[in-house]
PDB file of N, CA, C, O and CB in Angstrom:
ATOM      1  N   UNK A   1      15.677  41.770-222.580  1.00  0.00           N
ATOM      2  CA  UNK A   1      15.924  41.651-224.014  1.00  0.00           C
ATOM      3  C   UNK A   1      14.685  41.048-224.651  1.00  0.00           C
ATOM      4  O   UNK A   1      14.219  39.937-224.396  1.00  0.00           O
ATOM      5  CB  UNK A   1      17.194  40.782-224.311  1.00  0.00           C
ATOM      6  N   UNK A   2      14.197  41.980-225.554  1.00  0.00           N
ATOM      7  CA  UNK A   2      13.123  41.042-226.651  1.00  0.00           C
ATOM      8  C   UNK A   2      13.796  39.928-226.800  1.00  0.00           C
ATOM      9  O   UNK A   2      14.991  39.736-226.575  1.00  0.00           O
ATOM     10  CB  UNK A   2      12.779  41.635-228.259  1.00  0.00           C
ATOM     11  N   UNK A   3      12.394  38.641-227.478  1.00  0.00           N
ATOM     12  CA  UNK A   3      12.808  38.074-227.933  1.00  0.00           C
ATOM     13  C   UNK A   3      13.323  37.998-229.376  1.00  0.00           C
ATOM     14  O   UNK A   3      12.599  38.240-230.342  1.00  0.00           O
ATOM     15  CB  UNK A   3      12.308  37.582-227.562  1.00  0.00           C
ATOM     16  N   UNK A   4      14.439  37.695-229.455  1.00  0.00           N
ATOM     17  CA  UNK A   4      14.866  37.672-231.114  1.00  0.00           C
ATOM     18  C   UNK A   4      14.777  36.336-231.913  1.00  0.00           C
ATOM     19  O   UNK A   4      15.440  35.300-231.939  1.00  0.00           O
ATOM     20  CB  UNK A   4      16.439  38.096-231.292  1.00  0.00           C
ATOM     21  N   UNK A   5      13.182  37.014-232.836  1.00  0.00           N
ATOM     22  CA  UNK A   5      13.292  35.674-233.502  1.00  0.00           C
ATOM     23  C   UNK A   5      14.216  35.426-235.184  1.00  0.00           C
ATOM     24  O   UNK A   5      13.965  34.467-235.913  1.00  0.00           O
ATOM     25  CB  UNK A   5      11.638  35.298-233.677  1.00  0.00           C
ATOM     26  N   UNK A   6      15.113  36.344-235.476  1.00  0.00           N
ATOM     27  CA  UNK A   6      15.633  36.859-236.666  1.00  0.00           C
ATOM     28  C   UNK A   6      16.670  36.012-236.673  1.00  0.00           C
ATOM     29  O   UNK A   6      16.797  35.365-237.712  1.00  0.00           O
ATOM     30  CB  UNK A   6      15.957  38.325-236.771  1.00  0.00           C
ATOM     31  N   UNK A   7      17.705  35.764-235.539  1.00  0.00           N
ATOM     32  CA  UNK A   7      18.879  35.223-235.634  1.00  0.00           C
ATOM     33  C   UNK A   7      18.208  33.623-235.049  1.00  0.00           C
ATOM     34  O   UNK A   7      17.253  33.162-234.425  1.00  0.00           O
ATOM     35  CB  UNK A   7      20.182  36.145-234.697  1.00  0.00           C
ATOM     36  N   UNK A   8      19.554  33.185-235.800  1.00  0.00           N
ATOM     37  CA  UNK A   8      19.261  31.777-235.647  1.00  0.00           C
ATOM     38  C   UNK A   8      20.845  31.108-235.445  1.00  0.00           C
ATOM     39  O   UNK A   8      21.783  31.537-236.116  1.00  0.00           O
ATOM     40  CB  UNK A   8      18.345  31.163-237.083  1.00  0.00           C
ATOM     41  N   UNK A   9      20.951  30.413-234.809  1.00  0.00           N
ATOM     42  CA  UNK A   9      22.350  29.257-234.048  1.00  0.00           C
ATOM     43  C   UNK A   9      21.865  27.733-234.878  1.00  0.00           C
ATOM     44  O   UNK A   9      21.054  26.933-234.412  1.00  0.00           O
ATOM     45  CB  UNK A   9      22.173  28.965-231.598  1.00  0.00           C
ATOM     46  N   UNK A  10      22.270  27.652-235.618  1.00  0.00           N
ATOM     47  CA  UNK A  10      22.702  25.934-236.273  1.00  0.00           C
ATOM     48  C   UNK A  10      23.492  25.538-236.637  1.00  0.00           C
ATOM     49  O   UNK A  10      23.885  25.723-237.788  1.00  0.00           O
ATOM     50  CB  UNK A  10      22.309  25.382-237.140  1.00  0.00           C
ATOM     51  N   UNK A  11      24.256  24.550-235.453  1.00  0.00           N
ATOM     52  CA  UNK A  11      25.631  23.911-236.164  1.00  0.00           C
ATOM     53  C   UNK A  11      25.680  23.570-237.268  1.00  0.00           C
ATOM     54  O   UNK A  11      26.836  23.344-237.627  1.00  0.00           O
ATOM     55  CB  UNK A  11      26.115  22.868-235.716  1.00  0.00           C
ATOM     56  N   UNK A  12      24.885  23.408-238.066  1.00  0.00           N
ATOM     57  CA  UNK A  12      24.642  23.238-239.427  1.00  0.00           C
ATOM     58  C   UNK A  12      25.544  24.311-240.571  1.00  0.00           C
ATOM     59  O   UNK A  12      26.255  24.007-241.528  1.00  0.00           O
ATOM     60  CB  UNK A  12      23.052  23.438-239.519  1.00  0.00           C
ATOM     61  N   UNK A  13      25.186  25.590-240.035  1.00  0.00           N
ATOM     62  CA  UNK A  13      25.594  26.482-240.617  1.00  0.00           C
ATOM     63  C   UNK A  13      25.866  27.597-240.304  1.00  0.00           C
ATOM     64  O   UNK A  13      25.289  28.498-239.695  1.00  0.00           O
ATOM     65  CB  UNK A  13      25.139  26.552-241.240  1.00  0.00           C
ATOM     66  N   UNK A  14      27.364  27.387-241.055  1.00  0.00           N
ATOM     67  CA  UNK A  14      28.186  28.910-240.444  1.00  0.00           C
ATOM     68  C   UNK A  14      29.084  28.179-239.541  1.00  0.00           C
ATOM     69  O   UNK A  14      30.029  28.863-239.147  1.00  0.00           O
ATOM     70  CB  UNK A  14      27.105  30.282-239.437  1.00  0.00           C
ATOM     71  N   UNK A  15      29.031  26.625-238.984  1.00  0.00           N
ATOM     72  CA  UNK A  15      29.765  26.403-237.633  1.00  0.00           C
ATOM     73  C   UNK A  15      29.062  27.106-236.351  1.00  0.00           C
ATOM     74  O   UNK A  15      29.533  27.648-235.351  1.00  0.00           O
ATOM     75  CB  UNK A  15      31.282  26.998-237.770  1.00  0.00           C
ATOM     76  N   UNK A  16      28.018  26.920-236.706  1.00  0.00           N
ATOM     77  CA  UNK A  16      27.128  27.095-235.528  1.00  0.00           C
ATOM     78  C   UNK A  16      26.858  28.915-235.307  1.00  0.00           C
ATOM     79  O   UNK A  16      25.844  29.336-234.749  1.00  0.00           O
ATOM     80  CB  UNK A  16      27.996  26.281-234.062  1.00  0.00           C
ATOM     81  N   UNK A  17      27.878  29.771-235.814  1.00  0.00           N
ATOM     82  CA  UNK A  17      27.696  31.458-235.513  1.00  0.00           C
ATOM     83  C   UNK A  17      26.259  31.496-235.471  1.00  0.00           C
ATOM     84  O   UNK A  17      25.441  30.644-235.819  1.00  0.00           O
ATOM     85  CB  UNK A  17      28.335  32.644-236.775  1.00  0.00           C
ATOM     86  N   UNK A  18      26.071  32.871-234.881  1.00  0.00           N
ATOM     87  CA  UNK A  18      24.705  33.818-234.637  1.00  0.00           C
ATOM     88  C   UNK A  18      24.342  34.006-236.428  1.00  0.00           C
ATOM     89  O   UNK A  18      25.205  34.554-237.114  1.00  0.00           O
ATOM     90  CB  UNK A  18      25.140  35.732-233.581  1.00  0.00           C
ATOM     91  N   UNK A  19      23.146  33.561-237.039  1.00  0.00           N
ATOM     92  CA  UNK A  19      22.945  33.858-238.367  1.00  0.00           C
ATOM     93  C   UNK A  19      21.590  34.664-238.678  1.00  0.00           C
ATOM     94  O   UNK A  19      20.694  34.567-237.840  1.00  0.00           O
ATOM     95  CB  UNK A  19      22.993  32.579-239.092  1.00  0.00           C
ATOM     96  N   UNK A  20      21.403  35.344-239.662  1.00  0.00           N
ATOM     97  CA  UNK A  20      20.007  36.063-239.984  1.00  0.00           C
ATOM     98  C   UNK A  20      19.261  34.743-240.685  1.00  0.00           C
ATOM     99  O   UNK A  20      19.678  34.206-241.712  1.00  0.00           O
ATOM    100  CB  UNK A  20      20.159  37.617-241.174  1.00  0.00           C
ATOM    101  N   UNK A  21      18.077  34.319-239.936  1.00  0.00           N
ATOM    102  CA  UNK A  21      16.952  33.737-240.306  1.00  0.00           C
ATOM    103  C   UNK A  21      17.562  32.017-241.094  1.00  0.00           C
ATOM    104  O   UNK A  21      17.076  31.558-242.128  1.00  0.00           O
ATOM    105  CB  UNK A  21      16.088  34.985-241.424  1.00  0.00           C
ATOM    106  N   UNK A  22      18.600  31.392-240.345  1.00  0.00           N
ATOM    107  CA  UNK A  22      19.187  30.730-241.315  1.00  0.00           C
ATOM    108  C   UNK A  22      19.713  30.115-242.274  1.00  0.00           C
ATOM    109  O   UNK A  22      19.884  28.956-242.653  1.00  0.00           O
ATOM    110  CB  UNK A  22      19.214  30.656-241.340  1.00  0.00           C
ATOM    111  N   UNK A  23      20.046  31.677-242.741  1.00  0.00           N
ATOM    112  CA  UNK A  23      20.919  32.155-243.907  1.00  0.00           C
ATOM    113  C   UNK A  23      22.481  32.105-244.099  1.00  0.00           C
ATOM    114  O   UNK A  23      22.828  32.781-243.131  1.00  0.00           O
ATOM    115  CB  UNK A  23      20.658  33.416-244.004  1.00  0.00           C
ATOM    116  N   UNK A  24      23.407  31.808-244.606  1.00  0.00           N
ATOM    117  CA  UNK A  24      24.589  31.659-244.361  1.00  0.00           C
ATOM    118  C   UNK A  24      25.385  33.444-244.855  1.00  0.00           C
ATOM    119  O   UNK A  24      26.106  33.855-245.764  1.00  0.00           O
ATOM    120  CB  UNK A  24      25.043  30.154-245.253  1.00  0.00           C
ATOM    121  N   UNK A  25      24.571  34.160-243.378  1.00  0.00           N
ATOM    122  CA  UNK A  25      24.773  35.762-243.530  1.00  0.00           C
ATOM    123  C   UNK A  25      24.888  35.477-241.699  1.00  0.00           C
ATOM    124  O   UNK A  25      24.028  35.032-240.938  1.00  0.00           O
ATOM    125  CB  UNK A  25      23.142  37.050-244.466  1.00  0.00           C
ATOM    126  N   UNK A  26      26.365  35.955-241.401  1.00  0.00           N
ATOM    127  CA  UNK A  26      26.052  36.166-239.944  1.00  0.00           C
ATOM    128  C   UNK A  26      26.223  37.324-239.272  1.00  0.00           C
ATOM    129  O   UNK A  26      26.917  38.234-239.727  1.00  0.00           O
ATOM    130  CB  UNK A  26      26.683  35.391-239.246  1.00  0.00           C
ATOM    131  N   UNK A  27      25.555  37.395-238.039  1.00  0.00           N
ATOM    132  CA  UNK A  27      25.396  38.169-237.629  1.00  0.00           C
ATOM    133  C   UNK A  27      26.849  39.285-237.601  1.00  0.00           C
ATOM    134  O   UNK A  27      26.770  40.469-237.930  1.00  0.00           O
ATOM    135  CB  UNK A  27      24.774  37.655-236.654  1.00  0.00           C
ATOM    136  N   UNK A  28      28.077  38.636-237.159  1.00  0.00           N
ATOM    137  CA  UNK A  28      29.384  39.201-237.670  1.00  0.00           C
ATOM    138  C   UNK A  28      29.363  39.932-238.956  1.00  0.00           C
ATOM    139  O   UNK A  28      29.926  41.018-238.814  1.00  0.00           O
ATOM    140  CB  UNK A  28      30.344  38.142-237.830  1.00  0.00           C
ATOM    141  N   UNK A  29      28.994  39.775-239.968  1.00  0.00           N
ATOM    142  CA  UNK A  29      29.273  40.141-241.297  1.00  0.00           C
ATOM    143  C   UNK A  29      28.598  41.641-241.475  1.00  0.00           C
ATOM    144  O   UNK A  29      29.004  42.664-242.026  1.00  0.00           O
ATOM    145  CB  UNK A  29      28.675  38.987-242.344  1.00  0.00           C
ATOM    146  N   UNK A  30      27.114  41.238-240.601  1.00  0.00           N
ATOM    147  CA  UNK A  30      26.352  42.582-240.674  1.00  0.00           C
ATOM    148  C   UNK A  30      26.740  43.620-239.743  1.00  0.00           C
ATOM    149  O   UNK A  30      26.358  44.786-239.839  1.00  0.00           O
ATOM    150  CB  UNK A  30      24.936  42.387-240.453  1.00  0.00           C
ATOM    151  N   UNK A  31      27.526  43.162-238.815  1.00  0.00           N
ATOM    152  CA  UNK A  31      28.038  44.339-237.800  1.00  0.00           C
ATOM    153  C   UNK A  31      29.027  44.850-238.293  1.00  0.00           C
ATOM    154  O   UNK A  31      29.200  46.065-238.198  1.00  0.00           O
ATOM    155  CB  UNK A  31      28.435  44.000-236.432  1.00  0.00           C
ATOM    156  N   UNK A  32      29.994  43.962-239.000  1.00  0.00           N
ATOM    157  CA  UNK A  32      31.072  43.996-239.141  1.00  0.00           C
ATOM    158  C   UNK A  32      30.941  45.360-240.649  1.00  0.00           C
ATOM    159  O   UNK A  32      31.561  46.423-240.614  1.00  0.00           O
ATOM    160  CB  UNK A  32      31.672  42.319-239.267  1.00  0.00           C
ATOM    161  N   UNK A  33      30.332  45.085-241.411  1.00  0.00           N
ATOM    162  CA  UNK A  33      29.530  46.202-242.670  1.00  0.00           C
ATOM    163  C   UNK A  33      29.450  47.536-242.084  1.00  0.00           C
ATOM    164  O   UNK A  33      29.852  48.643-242.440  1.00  0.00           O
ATOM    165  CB  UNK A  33      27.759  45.783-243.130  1.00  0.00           C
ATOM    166  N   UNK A  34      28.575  46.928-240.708  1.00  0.00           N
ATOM    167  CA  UNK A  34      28.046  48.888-240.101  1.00  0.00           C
ATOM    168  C   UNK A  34      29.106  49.179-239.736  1.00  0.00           C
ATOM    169  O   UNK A  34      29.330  50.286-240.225  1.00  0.00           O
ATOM    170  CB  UNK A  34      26.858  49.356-238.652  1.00  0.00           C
ATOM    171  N   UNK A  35      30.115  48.796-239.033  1.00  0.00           N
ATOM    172  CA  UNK A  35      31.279  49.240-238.833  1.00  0.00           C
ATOM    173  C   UNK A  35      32.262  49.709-239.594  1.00  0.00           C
ATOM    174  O   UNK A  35      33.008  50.604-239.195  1.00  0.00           O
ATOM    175  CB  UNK A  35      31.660  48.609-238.372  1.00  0.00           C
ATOM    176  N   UNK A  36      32.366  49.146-240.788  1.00  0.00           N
ATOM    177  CA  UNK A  36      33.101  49.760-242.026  1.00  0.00           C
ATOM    178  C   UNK A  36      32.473  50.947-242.147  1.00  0.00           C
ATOM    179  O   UNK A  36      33.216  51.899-242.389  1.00  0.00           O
ATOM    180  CB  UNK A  36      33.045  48.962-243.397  1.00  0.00           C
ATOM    181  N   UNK A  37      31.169  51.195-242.037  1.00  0.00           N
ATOM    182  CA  UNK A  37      30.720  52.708-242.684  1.00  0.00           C
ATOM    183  C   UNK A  37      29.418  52.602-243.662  1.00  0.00           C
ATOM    184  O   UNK A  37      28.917  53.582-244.213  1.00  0.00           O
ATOM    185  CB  UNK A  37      32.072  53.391-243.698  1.00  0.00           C
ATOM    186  N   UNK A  38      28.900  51.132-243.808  1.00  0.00           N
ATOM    187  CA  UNK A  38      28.367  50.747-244.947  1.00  0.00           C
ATOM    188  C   UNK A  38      26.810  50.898-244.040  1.00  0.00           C
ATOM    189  O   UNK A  38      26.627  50.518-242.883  1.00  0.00           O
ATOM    190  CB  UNK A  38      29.011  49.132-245.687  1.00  0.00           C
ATOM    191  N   UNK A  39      25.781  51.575-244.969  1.00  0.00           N
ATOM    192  CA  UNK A  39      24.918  52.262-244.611  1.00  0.00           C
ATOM    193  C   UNK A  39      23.861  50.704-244.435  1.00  0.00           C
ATOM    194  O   UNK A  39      24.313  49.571-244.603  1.00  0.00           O
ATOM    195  CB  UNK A  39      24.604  53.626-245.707  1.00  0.00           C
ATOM    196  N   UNK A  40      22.544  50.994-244.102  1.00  0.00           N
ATOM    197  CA  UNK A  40      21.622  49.882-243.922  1.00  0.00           C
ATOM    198  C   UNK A  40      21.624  49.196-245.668  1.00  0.00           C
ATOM    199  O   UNK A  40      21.992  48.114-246.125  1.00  0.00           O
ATOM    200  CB  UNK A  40      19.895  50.559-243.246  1.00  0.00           C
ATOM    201  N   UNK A  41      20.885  50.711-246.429  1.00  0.00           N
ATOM    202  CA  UNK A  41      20.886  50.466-247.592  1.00  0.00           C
ATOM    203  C   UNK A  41      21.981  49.935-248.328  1.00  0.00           C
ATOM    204  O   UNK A  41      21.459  49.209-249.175  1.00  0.00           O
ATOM    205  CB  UNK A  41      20.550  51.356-248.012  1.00  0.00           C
ATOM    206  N   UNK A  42      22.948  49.909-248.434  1.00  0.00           N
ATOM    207  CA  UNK A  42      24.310  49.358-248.951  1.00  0.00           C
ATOM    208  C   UNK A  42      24.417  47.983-249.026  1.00  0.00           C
ATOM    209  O   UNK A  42      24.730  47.169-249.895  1.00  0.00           O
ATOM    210  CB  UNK A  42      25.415  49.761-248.146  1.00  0.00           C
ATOM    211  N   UNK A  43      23.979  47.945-247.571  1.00  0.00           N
ATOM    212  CA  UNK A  43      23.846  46.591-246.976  1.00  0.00           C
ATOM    213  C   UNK A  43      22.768  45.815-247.600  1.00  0.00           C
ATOM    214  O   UNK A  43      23.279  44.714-247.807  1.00  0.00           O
ATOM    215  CB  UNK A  43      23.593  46.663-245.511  1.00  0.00           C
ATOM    216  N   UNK A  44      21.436  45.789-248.051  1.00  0.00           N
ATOM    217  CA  UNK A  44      20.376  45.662-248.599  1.00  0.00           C
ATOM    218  C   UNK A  44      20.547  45.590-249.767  1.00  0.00           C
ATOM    219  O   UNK A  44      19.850  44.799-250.404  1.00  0.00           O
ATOM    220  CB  UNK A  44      19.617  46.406-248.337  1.00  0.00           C
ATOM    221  N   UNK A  45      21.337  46.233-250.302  1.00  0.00           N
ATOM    222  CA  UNK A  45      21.346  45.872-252.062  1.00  0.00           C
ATOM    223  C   UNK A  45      22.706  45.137-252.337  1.00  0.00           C
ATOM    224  O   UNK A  45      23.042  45.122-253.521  1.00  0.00           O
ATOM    225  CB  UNK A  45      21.313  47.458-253.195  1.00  0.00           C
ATOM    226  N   UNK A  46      23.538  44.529-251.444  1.00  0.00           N
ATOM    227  CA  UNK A  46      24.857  43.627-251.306  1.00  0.00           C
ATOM    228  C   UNK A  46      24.215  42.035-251.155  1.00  0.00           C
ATOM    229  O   UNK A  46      24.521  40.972-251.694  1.00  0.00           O
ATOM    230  CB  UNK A  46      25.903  44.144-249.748  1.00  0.00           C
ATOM    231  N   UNK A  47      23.093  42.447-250.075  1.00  0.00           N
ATOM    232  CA  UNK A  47      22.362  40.980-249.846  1.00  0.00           C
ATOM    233  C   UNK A  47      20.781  41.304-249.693  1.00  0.00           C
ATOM    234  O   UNK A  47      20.339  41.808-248.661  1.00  0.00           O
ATOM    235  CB  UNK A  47      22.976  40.117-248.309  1.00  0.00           C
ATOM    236  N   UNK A  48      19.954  40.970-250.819  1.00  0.00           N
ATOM    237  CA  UNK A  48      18.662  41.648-251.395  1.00  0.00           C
ATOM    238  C   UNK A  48      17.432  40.527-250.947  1.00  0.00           C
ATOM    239  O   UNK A  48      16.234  40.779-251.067  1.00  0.00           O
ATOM    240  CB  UNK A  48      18.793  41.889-253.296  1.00  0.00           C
ATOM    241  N   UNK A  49      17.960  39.293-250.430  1.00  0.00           N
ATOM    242  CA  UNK A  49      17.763  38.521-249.356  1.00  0.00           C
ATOM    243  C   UNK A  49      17.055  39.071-248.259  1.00  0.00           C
ATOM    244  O   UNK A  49      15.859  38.919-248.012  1.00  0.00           O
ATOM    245  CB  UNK A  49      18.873  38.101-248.958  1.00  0.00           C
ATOM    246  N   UNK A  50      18.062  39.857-247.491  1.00  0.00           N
ATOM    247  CA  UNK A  50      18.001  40.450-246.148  1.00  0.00           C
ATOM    248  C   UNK A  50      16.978  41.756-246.335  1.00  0.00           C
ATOM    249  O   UNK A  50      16.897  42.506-247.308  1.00  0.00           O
ATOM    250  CB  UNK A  50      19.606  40.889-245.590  1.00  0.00           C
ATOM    251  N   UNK A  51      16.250  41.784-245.133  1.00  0.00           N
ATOM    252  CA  UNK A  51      15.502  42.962-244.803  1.00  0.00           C
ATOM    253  C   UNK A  51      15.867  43.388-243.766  1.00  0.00           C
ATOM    254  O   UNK A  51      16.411  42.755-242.861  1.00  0.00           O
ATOM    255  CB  UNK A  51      14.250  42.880-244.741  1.00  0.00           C
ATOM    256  N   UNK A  52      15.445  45.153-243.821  1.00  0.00           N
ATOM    257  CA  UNK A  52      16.634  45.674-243.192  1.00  0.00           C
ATOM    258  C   UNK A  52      15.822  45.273-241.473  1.00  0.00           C
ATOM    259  O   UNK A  52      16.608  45.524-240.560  1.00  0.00           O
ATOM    260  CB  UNK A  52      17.081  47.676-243.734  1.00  0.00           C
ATOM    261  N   UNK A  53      14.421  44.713-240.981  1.00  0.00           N
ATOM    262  CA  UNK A  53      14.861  44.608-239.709  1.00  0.00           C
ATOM    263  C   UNK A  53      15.601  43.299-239.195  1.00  0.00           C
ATOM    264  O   UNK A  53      15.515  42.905-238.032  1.00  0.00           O
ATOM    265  CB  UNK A  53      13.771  44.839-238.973  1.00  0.00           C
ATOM    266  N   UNK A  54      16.438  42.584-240.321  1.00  0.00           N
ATOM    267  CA  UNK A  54      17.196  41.631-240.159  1.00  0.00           C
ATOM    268  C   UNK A  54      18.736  42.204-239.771  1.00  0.00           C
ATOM    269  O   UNK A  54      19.554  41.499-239.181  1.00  0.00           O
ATOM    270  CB  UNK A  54      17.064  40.806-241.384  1.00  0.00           C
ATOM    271  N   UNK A  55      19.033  43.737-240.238  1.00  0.00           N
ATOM    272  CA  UNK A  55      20.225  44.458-239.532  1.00  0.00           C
ATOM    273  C   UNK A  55      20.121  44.731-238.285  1.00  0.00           C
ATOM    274  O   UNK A  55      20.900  44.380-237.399  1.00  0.00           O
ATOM    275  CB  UNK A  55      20.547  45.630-240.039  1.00  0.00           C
ATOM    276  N   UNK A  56      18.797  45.602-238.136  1.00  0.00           N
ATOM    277  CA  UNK A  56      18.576  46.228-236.714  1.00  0.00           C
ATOM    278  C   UNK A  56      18.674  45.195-235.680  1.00  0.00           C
ATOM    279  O   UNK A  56      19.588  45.293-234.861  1.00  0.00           O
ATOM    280  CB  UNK A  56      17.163  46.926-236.563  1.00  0.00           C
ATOM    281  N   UNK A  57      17.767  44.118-235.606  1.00  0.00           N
ATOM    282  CA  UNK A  57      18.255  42.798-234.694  1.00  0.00           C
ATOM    283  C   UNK A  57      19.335  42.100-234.545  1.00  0.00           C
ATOM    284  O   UNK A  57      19.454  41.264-233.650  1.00  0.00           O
ATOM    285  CB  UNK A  57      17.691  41.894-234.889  1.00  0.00           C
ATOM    286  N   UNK A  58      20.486  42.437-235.640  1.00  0.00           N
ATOM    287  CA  UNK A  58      21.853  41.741-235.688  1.00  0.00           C
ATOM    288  C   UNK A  58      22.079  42.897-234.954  1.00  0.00           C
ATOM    289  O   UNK A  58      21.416  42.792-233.922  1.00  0.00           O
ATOM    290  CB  UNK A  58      22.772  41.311-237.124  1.00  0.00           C
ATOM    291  N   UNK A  59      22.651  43.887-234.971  1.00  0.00           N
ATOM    292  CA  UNK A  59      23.057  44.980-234.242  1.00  0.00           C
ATOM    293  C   UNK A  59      22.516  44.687-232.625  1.00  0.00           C
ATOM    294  O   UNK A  59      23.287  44.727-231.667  1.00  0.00           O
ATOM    295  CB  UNK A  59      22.426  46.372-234.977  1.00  0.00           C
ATOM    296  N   UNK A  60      21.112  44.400-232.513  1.00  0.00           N
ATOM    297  CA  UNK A  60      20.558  44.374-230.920  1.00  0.00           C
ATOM    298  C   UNK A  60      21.443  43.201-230.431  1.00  0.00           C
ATOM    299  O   UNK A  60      22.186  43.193-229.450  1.00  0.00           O
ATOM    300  CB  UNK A  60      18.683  44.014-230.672  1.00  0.00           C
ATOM    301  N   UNK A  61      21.228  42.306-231.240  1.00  0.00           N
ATOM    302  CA  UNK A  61      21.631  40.784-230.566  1.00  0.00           C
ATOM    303  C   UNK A  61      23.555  41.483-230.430  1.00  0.00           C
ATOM    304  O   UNK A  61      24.262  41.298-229.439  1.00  0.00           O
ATOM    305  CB  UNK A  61      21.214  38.817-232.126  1.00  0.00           C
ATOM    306  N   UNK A  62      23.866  42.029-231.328  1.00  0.00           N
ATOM    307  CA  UNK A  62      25.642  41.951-230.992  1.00  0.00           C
ATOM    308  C   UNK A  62      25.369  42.974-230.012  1.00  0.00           C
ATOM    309  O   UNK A  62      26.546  43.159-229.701  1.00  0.00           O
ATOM    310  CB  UNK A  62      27.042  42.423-232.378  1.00  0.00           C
ATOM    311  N   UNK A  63      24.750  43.757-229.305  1.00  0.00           N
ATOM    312  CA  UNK A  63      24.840  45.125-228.458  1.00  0.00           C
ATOM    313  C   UNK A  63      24.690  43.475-226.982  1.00  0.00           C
ATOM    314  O   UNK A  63      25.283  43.394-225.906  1.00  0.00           O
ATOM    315  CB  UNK A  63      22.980  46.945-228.808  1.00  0.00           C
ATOM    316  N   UNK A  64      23.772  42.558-227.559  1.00  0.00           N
ATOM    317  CA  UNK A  64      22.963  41.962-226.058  1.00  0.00           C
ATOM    318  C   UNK A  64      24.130  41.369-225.617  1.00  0.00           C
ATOM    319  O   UNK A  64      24.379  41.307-224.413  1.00  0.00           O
ATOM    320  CB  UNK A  64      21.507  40.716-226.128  1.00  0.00           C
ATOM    321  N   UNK A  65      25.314  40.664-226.959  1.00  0.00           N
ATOM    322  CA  UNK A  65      25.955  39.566-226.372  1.00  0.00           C
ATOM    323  C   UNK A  65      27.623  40.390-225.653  1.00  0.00           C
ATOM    324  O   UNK A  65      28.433  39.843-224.904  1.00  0.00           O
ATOM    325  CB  UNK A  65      26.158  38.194-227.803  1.00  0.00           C
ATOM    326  N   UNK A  66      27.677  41.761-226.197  1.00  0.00           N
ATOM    327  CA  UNK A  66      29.033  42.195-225.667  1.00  0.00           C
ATOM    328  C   UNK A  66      28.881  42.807-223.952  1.00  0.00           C
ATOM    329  O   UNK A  66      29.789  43.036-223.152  1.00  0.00           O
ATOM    330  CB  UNK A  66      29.641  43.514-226.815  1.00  0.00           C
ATOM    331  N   UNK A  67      27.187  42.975-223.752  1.00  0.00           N
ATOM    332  CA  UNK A  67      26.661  43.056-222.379  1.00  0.00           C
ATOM    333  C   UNK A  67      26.827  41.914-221.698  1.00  0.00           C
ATOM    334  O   UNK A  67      27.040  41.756-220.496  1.00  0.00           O
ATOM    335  CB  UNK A  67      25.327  43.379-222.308  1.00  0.00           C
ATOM    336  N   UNK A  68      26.728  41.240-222.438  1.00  0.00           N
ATOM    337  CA  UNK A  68      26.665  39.373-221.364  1.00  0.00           C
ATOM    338  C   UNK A  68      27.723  39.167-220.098  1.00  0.00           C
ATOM    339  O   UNK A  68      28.272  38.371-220.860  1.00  0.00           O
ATOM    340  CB  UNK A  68      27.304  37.716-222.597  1.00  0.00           C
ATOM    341  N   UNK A  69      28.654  39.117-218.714  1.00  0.00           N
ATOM    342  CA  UNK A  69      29.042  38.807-218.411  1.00  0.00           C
ATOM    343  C   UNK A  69      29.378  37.166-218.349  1.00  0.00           C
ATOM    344  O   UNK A  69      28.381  36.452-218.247  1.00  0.00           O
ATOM    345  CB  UNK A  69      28.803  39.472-217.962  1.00  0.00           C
ATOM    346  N   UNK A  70      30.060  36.813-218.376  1.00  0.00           N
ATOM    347  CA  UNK A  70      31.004  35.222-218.348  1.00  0.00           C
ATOM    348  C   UNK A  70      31.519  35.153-216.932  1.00  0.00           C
ATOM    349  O   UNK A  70      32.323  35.994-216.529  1.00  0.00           O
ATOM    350  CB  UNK A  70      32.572  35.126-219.537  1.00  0.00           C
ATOM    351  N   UNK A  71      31.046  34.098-216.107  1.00  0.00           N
ATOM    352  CA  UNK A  71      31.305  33.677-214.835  1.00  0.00           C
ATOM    353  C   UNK A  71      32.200  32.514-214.718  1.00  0.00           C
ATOM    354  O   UNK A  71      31.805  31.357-214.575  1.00  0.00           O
ATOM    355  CB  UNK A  71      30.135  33.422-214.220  1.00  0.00           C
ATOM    356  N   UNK A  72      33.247  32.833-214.777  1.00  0.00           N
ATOM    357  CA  UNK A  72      34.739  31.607-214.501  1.00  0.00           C
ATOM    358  C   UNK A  72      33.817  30.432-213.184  1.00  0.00           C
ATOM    359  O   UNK A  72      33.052  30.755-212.275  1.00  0.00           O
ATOM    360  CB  UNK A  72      36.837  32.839-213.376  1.00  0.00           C
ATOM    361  N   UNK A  73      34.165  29.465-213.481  1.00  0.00           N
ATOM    362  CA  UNK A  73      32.966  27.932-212.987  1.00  0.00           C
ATOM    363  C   UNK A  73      34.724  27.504-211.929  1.00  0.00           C
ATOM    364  O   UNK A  73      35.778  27.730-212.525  1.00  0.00           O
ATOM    365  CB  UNK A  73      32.155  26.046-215.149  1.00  0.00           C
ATOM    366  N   UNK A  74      34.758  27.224-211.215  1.00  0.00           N
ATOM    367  CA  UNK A  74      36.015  26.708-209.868  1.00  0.00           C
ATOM    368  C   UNK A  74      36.069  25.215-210.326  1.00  0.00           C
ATOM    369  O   UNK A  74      35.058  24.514-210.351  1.00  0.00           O
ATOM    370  CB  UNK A  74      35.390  26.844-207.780  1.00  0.00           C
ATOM    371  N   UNK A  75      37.217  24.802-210.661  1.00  0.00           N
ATOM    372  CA  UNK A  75      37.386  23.035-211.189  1.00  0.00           C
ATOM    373  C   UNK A  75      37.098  22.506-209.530  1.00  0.00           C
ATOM    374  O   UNK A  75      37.520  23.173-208.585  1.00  0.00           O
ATOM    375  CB  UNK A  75      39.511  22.392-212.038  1.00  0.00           C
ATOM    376  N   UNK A  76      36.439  21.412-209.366  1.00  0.00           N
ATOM    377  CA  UNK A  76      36.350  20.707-208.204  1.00  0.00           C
ATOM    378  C   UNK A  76      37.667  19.981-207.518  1.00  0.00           C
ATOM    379  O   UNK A  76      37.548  19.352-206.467  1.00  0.00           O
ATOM    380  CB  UNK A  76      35.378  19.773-208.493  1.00  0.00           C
TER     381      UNK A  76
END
């Protein structure tokens, strides 16, 4: 995985979610848009803020984290 320097994690904001450039725009919101149907551009003139390779990296980062496996840890 590139590194992604677009998204940003601060408990600060959002409650800590995956965010674009720490902006209170998260990465959820922008996937959640492409998934409705809502084009890059749509997206871009909703939040005029955002540039669109601030979608394409929300999209990579949500493609990286639903790849991630989670390893159950054995209580001692």
């Amino acid at each position: 995985m590139k590194n992604l320097t677009r998204i940003t994690l601060n408990p600060e904001i959002m409650g800590g979610k995956p965010c674009i450039r720490g902006m209170r725009v998260t990465v959820g919101a922008i996937v959640g848009l492409m998934a409705s149907g809502h084009t890059p551009n749509d997206i871009l003139k909703a939040y005029p803020y955002l540039e669109e390779a601030d979608i394409y990296e929300a999209l990579a980062y949500a493609a990286w984290r639903v790849e991630e496996i989670e390893v159950p840890l054995q209580s001692a």
